[in-house]
N, C-alpha and C positions, 0 to 999 in steps of 0.2 A: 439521970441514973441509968436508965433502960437503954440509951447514945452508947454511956460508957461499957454497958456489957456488953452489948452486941460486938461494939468494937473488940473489947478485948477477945471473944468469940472469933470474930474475923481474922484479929492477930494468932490466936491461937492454931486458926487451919490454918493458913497464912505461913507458922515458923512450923508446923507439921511437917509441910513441903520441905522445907530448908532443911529441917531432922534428918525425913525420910533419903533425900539424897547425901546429907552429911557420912550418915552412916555408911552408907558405901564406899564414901570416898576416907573415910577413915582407915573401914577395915582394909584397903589397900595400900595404907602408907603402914600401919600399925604391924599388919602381917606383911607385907611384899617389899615395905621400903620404898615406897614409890611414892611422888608429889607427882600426879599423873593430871595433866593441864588438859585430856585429853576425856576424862571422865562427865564433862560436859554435854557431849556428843552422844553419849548412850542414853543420857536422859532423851534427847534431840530426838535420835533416830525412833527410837523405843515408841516415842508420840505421832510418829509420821509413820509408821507402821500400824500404831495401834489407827490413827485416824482410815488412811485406809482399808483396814479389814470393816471399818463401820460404814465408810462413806460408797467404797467402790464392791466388796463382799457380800456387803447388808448384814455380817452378823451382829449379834448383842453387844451393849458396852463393856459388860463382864468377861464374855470373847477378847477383845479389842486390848483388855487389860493383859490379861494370859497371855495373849499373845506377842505384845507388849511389851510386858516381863521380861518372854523367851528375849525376847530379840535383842534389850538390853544386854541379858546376860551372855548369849552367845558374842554379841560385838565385844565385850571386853574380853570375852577368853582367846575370842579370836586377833583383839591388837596383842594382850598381855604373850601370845606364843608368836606372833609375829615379830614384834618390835622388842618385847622387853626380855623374852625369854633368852635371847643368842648375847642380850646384855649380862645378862646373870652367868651365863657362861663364859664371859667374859671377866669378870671382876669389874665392873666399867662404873660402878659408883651410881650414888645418886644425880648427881649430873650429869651425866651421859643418859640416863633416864630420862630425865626433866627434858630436854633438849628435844629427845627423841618423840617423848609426850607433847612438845608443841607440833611437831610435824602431824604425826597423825591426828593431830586436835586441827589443823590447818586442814589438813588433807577430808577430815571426813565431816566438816563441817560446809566446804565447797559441795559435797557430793550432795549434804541434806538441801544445801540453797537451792543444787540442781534438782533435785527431788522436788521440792515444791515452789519451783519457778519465782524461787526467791518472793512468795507470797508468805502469807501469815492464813494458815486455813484455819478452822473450827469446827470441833464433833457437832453435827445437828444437837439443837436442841431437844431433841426429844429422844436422843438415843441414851442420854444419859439423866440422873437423880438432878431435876434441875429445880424442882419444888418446893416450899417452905413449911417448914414444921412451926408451930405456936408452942414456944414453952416458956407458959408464965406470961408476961405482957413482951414477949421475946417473940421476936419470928429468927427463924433460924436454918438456913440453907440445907436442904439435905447430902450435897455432896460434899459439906463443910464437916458433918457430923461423921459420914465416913471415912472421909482424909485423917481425922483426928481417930478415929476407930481403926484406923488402917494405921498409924505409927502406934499407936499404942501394942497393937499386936504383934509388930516387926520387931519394937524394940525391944518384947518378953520374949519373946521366940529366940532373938538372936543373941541377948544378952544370957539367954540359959543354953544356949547351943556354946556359946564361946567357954562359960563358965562349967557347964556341969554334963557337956558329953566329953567321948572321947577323941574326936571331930577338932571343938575346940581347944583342949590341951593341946593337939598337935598343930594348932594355927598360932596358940600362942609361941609355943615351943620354936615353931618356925619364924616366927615373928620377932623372936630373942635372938636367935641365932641358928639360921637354917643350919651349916654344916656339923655345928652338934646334933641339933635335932636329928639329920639324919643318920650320924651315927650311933643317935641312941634308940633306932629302930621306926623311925617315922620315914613316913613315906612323903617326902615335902613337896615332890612333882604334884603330885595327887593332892597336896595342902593348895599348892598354888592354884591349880585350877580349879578345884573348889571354892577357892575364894577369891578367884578374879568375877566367876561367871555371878556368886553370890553379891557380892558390892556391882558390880553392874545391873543384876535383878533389880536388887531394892532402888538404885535409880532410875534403873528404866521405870518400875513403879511410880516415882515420885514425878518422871515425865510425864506418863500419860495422864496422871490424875490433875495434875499443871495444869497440861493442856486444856483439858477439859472445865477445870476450876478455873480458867484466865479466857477462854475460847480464842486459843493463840497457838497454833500448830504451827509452827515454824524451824527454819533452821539455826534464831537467835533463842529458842525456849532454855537451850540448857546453860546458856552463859550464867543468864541471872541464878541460874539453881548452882550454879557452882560459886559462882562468886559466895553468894551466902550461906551455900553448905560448907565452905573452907573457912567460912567465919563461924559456923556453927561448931564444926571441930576442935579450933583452937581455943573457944569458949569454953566449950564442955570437956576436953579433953581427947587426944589421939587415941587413947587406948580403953576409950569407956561407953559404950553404945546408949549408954543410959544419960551421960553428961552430953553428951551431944543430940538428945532428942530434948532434952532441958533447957539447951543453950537455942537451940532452934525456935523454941516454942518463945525464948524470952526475945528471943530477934524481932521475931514476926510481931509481937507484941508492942515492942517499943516502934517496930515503925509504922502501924496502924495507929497508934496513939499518938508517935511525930508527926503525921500525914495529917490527922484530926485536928491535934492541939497547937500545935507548934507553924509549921510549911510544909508541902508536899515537899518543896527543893533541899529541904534539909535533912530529909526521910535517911538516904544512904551512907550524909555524912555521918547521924548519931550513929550509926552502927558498925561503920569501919572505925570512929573512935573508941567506940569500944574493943573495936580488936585490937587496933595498936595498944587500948592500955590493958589488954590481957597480955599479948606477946611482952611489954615489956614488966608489968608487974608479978606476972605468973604464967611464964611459956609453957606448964604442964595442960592448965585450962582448969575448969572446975573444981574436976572430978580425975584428971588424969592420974597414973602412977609416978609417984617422984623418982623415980628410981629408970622409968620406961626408956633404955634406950638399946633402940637395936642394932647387933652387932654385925 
């Protein structure tokens, strides 16, 4: 019994991960209209920055995070007005997007290999919460208990930021349909870059703390968080921050328990089948809106 919590415990940081980047890459297709292939690489970079402010700088993990963060969310604002912005003024559709998001997903996934010499680094051990808490006949990871501490707070924050400021009406509003939104007094320039730099933050987030929870600083870190934060999404739904840190946590769960109970080698399959039988039995996801589609 003590096996089976722990693990669930494990799976639960485990799908936090997958949450905490899902939701980024949500709010990017839910508000921007983008399947951005490219949203991978922010996690990536995010970690290989945060790694060196600790390894080459000396400062603290919680430095390392911040900065981290920044750097996530700067890199998407800075593809979203490179790459995707002259699309939009283009009319150029969600495939010319997609398209344009594997180039820079190619492009700056090269630059992180050359970053760290196509190695796999790791934050020292001791610059981060790498020690075990006793709760109950439980030992329990301390940066497990954070990661989990850490989506639960992103996903209150963001889900009352989208719901109940004025911030978020104009993300949904723009999310519906930018050219009304702007002529019903929104400023949607200012929507979009708030909300590319925001969904890149919270992955850069979920990169460094990867990193750190896997000790795998690499330029392969954000593949696996995207693949299962795009499953996380569809699970939980496109347009609900809340279903998709639910669907996250139920991922990581069943593959910590497939890994356990079942095969390590069948870990990925249970979880893309369940994506195929959300896409086809309920393409909104959980918790989506039936209604959610943007114009």
């Amino acid at each position: 019994m003590i096996l089976f919590l722990e693990q669930a415990l494990n799976g639960w940081a485990l799908g936090s991960l997958y949450a905490l980047f899902g939701i980024g890459f949500g709010l990017v297709f839910s508000t921007l209209g983008i399947l951005n292939a490219a949203h991978g690489t922010y996690a990536s970079w995010a970690a290989i920055v945060g790694y060196y402010v600790v390894e080459r700088a000396g400062l603290p993990f919680p430095v390392a995070v911040g900065v981290g963060v920044a750097a996530g969310g700067l890199l998407a604002l800075a593809v979203d007005q490179i790459a995707f912005q002259p699309l939009r003024s283009r009319k150029a559709g969600m495939l010319g997007a997609l398209i344009t998001s594997i180039a820079f997903w190619i492009i700056l996934d090269s630059l992180a290999g050359f970053a760290t010499e196509q190695q796999s680094l790791a934050f020292p051990a001791a610059s981060f919460p790498s020690g075990m808490i006793d709760i109950g006949p439980m030992k329990v990871g301390q940066l497990q208990l954070i990661i989990i501490a850490v989506l639960i707070v992103c996903t209150i924050g963001i889900h009352l930021l989208i719901q109940k400021t004025r911030l978020g009406t104009a993300m949904r509003a723009v999310g519906w349909n930018e050219v009304a939104a702007a002529l019903g007094g929104v400023n949607a320039r200012m929507v979009i870059l708030l909300t590319a730099f925001l969904a890149g933050a919270t992955s850069g987030l979920a990169g460094v703390l990867a990193g750190a929870a896997t000790s795998n600083v690499s330029f392969t870190l954000g593949e696996g968080l995207m693949l299962k934060g795009f499953a996380a999404v569809v699970v939980g739904g496109y347009d609900d921050v809340r279903g998709t840190a639910i669907a996250g946590i139920l991922l990581g769960i069943i593959e910590v328990f497939v890994a356990q109970y079942v095969s390590t080698a069948l870990r990925d399959g249970f979880t893309y089948s369940l994506l195929l039988i959300f896409l086809v039995a309920r393409p909104r996801g959980l918790f989506g809106s039936a209604g959610f589609v943007r114009a």
